[in-house]
C-alpha positions in Angstrom: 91.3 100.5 45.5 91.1 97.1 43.8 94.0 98.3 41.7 95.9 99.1 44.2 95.2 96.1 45.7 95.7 93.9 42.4 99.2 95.4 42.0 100.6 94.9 45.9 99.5 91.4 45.1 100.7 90.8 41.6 103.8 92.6 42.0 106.5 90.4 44.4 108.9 93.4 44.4 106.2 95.9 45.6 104.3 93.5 47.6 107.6 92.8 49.2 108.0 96.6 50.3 104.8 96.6 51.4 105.3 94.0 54.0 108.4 95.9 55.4 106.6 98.7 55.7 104.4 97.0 57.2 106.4 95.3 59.8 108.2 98.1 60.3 105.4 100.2 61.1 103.9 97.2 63.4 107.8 97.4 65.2 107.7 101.1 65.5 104.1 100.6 67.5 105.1 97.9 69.8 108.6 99.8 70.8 106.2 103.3 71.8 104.2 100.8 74.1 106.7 99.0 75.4 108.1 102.7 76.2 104.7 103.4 77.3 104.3 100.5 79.8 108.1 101.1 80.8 107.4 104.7 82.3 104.1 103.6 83.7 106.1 100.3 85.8 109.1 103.2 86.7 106.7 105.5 87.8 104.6 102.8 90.2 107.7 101.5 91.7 109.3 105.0 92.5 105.6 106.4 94.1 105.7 102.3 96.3 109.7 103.5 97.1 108.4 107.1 98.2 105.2 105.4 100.2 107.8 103.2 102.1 110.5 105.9 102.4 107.8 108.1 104.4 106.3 105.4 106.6 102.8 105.7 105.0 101.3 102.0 104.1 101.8 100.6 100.8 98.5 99.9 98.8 97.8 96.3 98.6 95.5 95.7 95.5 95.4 97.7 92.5 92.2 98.9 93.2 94.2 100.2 96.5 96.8 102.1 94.3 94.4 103.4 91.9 92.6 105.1 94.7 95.3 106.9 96.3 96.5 107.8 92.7 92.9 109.2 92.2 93.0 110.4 95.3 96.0 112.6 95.2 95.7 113.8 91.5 92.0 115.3 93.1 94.6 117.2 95.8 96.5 118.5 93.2 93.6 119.9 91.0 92.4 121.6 94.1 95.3 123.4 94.5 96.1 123.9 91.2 92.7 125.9 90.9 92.6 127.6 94.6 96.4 129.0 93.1 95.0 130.1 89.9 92.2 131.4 91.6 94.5 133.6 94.1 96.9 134.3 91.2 94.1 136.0 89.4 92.6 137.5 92.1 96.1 139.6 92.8 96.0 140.4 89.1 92.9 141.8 89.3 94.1 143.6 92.1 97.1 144.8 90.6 95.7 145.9 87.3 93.0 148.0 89.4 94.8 149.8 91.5 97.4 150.7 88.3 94.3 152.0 86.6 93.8 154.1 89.4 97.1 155.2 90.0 97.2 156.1 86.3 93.5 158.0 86.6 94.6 160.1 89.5 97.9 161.0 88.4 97.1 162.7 85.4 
């Protein structure tokens, strides 16, 4: 590692790579979390446009907005699992009575 180190160092045309790499790299960061925090701002502002299209009141604090945004990702859980739930349930129900079907018919 030291040699590595010594040659980076010693080296101006390889040390100068490694600091475009490097700022490169540092670039390619910062432009995914400016993305990041770009989707996240679009996304606030269309759920406040959607809160004041339907009438409902628009959260003051961020604590405020958090909490309905807590709150309504719990509402979609819920109903993701009560639909899985009754999905498999009809499976089930499905598969048994075809293995019925199939024991009776021969």
């Amino acid at each position: 590692m030291d040699r590595l180190y010594d040659v980076i160092v010693n080296n101006p045309v390889v040390f100068t790579i490694a600091v475009i790499l490097a700022i490169l790299v540092g670039i390619g960061i910062v432009k995914r979390i400016f993305k990041l925090i770009i989707a996240i701002v679009a996304i606030a502002i269309l759920y406040i446009a959607y809160l004041q299209f339907t009438g409902k009141e628009v959260p003051e604090t961020m604590d405020d907005f958090m909490d309905g945004v807590k709150g309504k990702i719990e509402n979609v859980k819920d109903d993701v699992k009560d639909k899985a739930k009754d999905s498999m349930k009809d499976g089930i129900q499905d598969e048994i009575k075809k293995g019925i079907e199939e024991t009776f018919d021969t």
